[in-house]
N, C-alpha and C positions, 0 to 999 in steps of 0.2 A: 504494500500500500504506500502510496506516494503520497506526501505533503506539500502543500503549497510553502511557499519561503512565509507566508503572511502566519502563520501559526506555527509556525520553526519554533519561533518565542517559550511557545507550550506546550510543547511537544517535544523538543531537547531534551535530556541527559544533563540534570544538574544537580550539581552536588549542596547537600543541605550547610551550612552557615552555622553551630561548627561542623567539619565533617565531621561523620558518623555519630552525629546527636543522637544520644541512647537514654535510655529510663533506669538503666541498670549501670553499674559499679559505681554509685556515688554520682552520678553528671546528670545535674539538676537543670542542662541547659534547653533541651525540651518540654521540661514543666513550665520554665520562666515564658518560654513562646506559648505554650497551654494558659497560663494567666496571662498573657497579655492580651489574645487573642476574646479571652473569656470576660474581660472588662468590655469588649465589643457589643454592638447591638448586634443579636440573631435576624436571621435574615426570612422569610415565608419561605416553607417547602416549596410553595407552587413559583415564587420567584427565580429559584435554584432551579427546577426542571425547567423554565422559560430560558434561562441562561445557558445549560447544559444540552439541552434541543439547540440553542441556537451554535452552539460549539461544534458537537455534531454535525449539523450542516456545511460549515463552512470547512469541515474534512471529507465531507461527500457521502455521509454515513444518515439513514434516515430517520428522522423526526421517532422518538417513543413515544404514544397520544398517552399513553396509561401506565407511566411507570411508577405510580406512589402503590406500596402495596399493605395494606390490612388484614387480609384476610390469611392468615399462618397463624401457625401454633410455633412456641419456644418450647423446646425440649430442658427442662429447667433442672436435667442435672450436668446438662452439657452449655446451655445456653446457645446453643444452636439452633437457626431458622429452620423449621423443615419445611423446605421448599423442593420443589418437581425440578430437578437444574436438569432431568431429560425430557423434560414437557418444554421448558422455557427455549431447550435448544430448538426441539423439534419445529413449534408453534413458531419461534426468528431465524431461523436455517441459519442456523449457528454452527461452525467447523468446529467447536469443543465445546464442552459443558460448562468449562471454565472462563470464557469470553463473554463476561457482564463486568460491568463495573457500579458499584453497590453505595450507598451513602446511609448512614445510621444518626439519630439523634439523640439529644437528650431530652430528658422530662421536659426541660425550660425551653425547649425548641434551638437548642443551637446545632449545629454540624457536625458534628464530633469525628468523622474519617469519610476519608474517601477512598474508595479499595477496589481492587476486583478481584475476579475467582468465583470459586463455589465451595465458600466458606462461610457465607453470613451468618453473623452469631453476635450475641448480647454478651461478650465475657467482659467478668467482671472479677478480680481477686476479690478473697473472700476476707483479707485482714494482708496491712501492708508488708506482713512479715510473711507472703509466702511471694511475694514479687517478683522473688529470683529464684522460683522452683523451678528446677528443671522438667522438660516436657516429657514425653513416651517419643514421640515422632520428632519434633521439632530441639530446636535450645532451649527456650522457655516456654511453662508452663501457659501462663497469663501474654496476651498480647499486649503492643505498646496503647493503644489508644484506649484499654479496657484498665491499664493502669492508671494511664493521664484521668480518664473520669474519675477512679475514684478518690485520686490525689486529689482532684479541686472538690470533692465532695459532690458527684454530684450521680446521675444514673441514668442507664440510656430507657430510651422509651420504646420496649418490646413489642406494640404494638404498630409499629411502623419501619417500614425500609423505603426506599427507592432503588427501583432496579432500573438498569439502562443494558440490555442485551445488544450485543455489538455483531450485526453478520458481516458474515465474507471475510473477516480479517483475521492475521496469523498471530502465532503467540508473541512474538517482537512488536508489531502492533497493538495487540491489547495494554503491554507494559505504556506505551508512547501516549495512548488515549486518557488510559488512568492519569499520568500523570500532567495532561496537555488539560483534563477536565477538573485537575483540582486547582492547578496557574491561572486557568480562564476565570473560575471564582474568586483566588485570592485578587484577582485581576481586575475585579467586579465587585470588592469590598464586600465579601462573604467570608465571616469570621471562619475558621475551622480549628478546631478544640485542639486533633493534631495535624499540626499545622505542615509535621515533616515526611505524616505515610506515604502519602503519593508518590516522592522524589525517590526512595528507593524502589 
């Protein structure tokens, strides 16, 4: 998939300010952008998809009419969305189950990540002394943005996602979109809680 020079901007390979802003061994410089970002005014769900449809377009990718979604159950020992990620593909003729890119909020309505995959989940540690458990599959247990909430005290709201299902495009592409979708908001004066998931 080809981009125009005019969205290069958002769609580049950049490295986050400091590099490798982490939540774990001590480096508080990711919470500090989590509070800054969190003194912000929240932005309307429906503002965010008007913006993100319009990002969409201008990479040639089409228009999602419906992608605020309600209607899921949370697996509430996992915190996992269960959601159809082979219905989603089938229904957007989607080359992998994993080409969506997904947006979670919190109670107070702010933004809290922008991600993609087919992994949507509400984690949240359960008490801050287990924040650097290690995981079964992964390195850690707890993800970054599920720690940044509950460092500012605050909780995501399990009955809402947005999903934006991305066809035709390859997995180098999906990483470019994620991250092209979270710059055109920060772009756009749309707080986001973590401010740095996108960029890796």
């Amino acid at each position: 998939m080809k981009f125009s020079k005019e969205m290069d901007q958002y769609l580049v390979q950049k490295r986050p300010t400091p590099v490798g802003a982490s939540v774990h061994y001590g480096n508080l410089s990711r919470l500090a952008m989590a509070k800054a970002q969190a003194r912000l005014t929240p932005v309307p769900v429906d503002v965010i998809v008007k913006l993100i449809n319009e990002f969409l377009g201008k990479i040639d990718l089409p228009e999602v009419a419906h992608p605020i979604m309600t209607d899921f159950k949370v697996d509430q020992a996992t915190k996992n969305a269960a959601l159809d990620y082979n219905a989603i593909k089938r229904d957007n003729d989607l080359n992998a189950v994993n080409h969506i890119v997904w947006l979670k909020f919190t109670m107070d309505k702010f933004l809290g990540v922008v991600a993609s995959g087919n992994d949507c989940n509400f984690d949240i540690p359960p008490d801050p002394a287990n924040y650097n458990d290690p995981g079964r599959q992964s390195r850690w247990q707890y993800n970054t943005s599920g720690i940044l909430i509950d460092q500012l005290g605050k909780k995501w709201d399990e009955r809402l996602l947005v999903v934006f299902p991305l066809p035709g495009i390859t997995n180098k592409s999906k990483s470019a979109i994620d991250r092209g979708i979270g710059q055109y908001l920060l772009k756009h004066d749309v707080p986001i809680l973590d401010y740095y998931s996108h960029l890796f």
